[in-house]
C-alpha positions in Angstrom: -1.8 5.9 12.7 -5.1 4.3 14.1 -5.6 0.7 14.4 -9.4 -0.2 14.4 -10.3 -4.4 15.4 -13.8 -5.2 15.6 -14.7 -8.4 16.5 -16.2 -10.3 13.1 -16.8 -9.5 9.8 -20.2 -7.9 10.0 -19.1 -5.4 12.8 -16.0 -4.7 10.2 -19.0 -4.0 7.6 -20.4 -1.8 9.4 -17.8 0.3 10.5 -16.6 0.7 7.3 -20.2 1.6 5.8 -19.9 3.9 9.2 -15.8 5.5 8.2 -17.5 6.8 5.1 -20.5 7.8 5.8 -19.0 10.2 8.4 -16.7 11.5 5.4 -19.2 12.4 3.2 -21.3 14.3 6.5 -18.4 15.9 7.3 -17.0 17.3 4.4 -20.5 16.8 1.5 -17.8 17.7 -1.3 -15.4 15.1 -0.2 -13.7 12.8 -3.1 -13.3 8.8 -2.7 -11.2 6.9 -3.8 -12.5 3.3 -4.1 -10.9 -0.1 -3.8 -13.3 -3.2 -5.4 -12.7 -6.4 -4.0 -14.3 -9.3 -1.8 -12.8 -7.2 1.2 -14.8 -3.8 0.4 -17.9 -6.1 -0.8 -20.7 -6.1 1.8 -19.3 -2.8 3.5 -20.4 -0.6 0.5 -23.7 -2.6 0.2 -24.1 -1.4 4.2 -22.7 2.1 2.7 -25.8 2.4 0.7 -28.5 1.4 3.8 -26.7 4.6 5.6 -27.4 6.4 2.9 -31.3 5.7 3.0 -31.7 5.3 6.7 -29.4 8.5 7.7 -30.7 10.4 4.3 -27.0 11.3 3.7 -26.5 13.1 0.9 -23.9 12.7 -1.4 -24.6 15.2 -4.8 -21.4 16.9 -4.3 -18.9 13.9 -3.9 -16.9 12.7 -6.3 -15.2 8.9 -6.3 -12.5 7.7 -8.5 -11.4 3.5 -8.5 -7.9 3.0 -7.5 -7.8 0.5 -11.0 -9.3 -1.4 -13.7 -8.2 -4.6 -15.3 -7.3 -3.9 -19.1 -9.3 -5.8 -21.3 -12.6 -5.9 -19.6 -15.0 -3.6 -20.3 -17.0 -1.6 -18.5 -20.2 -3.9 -18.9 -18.5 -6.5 -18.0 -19.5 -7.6 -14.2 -16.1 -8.2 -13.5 -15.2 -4.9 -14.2 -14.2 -2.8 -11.2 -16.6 0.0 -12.8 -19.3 -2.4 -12.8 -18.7 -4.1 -9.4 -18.9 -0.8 -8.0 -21.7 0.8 -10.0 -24.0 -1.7 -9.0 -23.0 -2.3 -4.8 -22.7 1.5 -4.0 -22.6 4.1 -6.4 -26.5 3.5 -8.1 -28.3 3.3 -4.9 -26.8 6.7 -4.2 -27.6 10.4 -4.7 -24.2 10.8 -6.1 -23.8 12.8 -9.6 -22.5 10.2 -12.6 -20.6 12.8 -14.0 -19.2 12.8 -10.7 -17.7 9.0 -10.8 -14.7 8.2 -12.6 -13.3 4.5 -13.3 -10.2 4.3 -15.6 -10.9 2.5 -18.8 -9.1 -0.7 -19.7 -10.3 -0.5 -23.6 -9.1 2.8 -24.5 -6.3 2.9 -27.1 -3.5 3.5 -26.6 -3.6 3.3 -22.6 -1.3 6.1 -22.1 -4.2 8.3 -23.4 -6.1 7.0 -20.4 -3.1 7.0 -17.8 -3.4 10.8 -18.6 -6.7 11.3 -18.7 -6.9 9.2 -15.3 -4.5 12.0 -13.4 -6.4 14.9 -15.0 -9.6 13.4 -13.4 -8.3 12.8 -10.1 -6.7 16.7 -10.7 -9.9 18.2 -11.6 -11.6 16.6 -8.6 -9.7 18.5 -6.1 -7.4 15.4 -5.0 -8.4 12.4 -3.2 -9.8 13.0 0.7 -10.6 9.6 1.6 -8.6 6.9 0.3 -9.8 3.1 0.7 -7.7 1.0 0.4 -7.7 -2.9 0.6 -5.1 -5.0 0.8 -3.9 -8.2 -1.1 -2.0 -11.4 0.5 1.2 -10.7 -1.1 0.8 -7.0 0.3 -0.2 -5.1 -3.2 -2.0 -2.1 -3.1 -3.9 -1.3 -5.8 -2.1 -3.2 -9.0 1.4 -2.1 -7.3 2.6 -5.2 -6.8 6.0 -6.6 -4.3 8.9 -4.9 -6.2 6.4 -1.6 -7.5 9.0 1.7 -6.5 7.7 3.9 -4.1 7.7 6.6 -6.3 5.6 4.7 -8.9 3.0 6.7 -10.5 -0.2 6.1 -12.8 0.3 3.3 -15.3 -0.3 -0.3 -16.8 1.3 -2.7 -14.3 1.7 -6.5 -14.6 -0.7 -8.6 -12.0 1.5 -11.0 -10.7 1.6 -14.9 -10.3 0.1 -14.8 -6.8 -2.8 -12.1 -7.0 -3.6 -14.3 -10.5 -3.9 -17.5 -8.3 -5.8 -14.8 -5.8 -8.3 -14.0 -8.8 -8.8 -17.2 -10.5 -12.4 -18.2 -9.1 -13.6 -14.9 -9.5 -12.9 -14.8 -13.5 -13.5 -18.1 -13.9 -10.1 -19.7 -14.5 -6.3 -19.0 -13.7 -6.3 -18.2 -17.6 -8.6 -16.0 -17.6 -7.3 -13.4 -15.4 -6.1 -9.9 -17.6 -2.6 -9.9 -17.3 -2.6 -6.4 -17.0 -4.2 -3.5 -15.0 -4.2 0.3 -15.0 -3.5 1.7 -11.5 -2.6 4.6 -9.3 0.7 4.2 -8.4 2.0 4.5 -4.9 3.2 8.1 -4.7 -0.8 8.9 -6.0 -1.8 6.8 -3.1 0.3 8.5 -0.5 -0.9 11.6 -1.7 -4.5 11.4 -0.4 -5.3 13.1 2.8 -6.5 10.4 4.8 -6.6 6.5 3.8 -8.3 3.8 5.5 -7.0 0.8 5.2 -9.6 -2.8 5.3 -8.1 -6.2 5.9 -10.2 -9.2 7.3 -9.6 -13.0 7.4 -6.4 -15.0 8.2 -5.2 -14.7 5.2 -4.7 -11.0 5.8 -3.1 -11.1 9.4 0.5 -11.9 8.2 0.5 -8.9 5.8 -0.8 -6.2 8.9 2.0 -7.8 11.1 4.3 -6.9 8.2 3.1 -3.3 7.6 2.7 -2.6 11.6 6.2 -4.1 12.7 8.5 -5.1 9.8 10.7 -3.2 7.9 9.3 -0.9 5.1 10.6 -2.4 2.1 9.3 -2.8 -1.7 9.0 -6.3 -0.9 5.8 -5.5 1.2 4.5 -2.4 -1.1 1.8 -1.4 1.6 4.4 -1.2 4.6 5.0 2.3 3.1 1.6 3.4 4.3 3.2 3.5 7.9 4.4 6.7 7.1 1.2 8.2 6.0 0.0 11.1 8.6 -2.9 10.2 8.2 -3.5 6.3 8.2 -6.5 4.3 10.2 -6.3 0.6 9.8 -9.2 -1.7 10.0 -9.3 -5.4 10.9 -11.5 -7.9 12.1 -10.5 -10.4 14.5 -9.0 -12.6 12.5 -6.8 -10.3 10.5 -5.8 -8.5 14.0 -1.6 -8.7 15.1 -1.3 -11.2 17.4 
């Protein structure tokens, strides 16, 4: 495990935009796995400057989201496959066909949950994972209580990440009660993660997953035991 603590937000940006950018020079057929979020925001708007000031090429990646929210469709700029469309992957080289953002609208959503592991199957498996992290320590949709050995599916968001997402939907009420996730055995699974967290809201969670106990209680204290793990904070976010 790496720990990585720059010293404000827009150095945390940047080295980000900089973790991924590497990737994609070091291995040009590498597959992402993408977390949307306030966290990953400006960091994949930086992603796309490399791309144009480095002339990084990226025709022979492939990115998948970790989740979608069921309900919301695709056009829908609080989709994840919007959100992500528009900060990173339209202002790249990358192939469409090449992108992959499970759909929250299909019927019936076990079609999907399939056709999501297929996907991620036919890519060649996930090399870079990012990951974000929410307060209550949820990775992707697996919220506290989510089994370690959970797999894809349609999880419950739960009270706190609700609260977390009200002003971005608009309302408390207006939050999907649902999304369809990775689980966190198809997390563990990728061959390298890097993990974002910035703000004081996020420095009690990294203590948790750096010194307490690895429990379902904190679902991304399980990433400890990934071999291949880099954390990255800023400041405020940093163990004390």
């Amino acid at each position: 495990m790496k720990i990585i603590i720059t010293e404000n937000a827009g150095s945390f940006d940047r080295e980000a935009a900089l973790f991924i950018t590497r990737q994609a020079i070091k291995k040009p057929d590498s597959t992402f796995a993408i977390a949307t979020g306030n966290t990953t925001r400006n960091m994949y708007i930086l992603t796309a400057e490399l791309y144009k000031e480095l002339n990084v090429d990226y025709s022979l990646c492939k990115t998948t989201n970790l989740d979608e929210y069921v309900g919301i469709p695709e056009e829908d700029e609080k989709s994840c496959r919007y959100r992500i469309d528009e900060l990173l992957l339209k202002k790249i080289n990358i192939k469409p066909e090449n992108t992959y953002v499970p759909s929250g609208m299909v019927k019936p959503l076990e079609k999907e949950l399939e056709h999501f592991k297929k996907k991620i199957e036919e890519f060649g498996g996930i090399d870079l994972m990012i990951l974000s992290i929410g307060e209550n320590g949820h990775i992707a949709f697996n919220e506290p209580g989510t089994p370690f050995d959970s797999g894809f599916r349609i999880a419950p968001i739960s009270e706190s990440t609700r609260d977390a997402k009200a002003g971005f939907f608009g309302g408390r009420d207006k939050v999907p009660d649902f999304g369809i996730t990775m689980g966190i055995r198809d997390i563990m699974m990728s061959r390298e993660i890097l993990l974002v967290a910035k703000g004081r809201s996020k420095a009690r969670v990294i203590q948790g997953i750096l010194n307490g106990p690895i429990t379902l209680d904190l679902p991304a204290s399980i990433l400890r035991l990934h071999p291949a793990l880099t954390i990255l904070v800023d400041r405020d976010a940093a163990p004390a």
